[in-house]
C-alpha positions as CSV (number, residue, x, y, z in Angstrom):
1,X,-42.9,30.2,-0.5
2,X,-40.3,29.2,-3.2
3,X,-37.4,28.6,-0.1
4,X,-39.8,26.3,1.8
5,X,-40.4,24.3,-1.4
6,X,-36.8,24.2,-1.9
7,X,-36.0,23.0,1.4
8,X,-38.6,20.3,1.5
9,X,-37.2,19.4,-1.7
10,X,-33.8,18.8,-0.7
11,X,-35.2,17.0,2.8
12,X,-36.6,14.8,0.9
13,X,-34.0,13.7,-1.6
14,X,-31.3,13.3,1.5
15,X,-33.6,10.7,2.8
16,X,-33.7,9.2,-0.6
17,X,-30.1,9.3,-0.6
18,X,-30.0,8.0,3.1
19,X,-32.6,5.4,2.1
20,X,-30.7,4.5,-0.9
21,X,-27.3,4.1,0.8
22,X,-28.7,1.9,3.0
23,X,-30.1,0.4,1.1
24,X,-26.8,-0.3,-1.1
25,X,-25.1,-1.4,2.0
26,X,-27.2,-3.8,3.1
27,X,-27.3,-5.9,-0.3
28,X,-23.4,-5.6,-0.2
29,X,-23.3,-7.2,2.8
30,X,-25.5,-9.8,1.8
31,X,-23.4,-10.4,-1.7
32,X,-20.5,-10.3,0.4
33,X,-21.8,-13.3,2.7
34,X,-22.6,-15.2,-0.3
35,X,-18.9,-14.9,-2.1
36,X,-17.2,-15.5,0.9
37,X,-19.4,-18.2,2.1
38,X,-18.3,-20.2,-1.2
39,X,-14.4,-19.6,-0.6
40,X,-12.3,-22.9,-0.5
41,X,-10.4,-23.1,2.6
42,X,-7.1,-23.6,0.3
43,X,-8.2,-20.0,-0.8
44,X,-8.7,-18.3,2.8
45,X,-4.8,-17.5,3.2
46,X,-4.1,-15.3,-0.3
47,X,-7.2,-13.7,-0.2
48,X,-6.8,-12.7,3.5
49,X,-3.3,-11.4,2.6
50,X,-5.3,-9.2,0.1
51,X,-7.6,-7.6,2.4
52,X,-5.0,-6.6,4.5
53,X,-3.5,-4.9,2.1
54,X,-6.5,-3.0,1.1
55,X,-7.6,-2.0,4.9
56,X,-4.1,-0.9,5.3
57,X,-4.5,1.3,2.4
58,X,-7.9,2.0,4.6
59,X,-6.1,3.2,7.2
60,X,-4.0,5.6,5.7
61,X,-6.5,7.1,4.3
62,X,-8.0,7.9,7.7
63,X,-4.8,9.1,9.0
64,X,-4.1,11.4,5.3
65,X,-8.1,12.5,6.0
66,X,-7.9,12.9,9.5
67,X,-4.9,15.0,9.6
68,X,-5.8,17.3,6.5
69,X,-9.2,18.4,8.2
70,X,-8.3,22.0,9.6
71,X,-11.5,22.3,12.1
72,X,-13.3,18.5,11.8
73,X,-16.6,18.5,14.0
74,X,-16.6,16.6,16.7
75,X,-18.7,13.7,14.4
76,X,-16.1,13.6,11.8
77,X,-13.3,13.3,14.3
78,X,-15.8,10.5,15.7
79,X,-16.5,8.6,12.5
80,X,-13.0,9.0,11.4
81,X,-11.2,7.3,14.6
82,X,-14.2,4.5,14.8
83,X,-12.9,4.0,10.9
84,X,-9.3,4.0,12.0
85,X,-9.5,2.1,14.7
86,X,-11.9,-0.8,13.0
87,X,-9.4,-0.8,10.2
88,X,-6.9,-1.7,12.7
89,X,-8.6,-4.1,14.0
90,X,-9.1,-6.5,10.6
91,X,-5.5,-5.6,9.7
92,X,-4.4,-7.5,13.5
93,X,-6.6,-10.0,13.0
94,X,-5.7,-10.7,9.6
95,X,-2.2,-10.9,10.3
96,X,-3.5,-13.6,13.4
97,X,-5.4,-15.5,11.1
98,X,-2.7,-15.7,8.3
99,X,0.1,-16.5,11.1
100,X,-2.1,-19.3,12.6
101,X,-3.1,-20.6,9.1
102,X,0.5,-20.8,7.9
103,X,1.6,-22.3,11.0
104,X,-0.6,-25.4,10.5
105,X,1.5,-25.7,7.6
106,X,5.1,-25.9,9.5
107,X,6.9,-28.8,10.1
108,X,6.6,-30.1,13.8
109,X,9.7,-30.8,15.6
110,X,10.7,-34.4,15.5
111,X,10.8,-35.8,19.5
112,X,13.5,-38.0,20.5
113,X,13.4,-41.5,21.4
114,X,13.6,-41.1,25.0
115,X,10.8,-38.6,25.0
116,X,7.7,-39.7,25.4
């Protein structure tokens, strides 16, 4: 009788914990909406050069994770290449952003008088 209470004890705080966490993530996003929402535009560039930094930190973590795990089941594996690979992603399209942006900022070629 005691191992069946204990079991539906711990079922029920993991949902808690699920509940919680998704709880947690889904206010972060919204907090996250609202700062960035509020970001000048003269701001976009430094602070995008920041977050590439910290998914690139990201993904070597995955790769330091994913590489230390002697026999990761096959949703680890899964979880941990969706990670990688997501983490990629932002850190290309970061660098795409931050190129584009700064090239708005470049001179442009000055066209000769014949040129039209």
């Amino acid at each position: 009788m005691t191992g069946a209470v204990l079991a539906a004890e711990a079922a029920e705080a993991g949902s808690t914990g699920l509940l919680a966490n998704i709880a947690i993530l889904v206010l972060a996003g919204f907090v996250g909406f609202a700062v960035i929402s509020k970001v000048p535009n003269t701001l976009h560039t430094p602070l995008m050069s920041g977050t590439n930094a910290i998914h690139g930190i990201v993904l070597l973590g995955g790769l330091i994770v994913l590489g230390r795990l002697e026999n990761p089941s096959v949703g680890d594996a899964i979880i941990l290449v969706v990670a990688i690979a997501f983490g990629m992603i932002n850190v290309i399209g970061g660098f795409l952003v931050t190129d584009r942006m700064l090239g708005m900022f470049k001179a442009k070629p000055a066209q000769k008088k014949g040129d039209s």
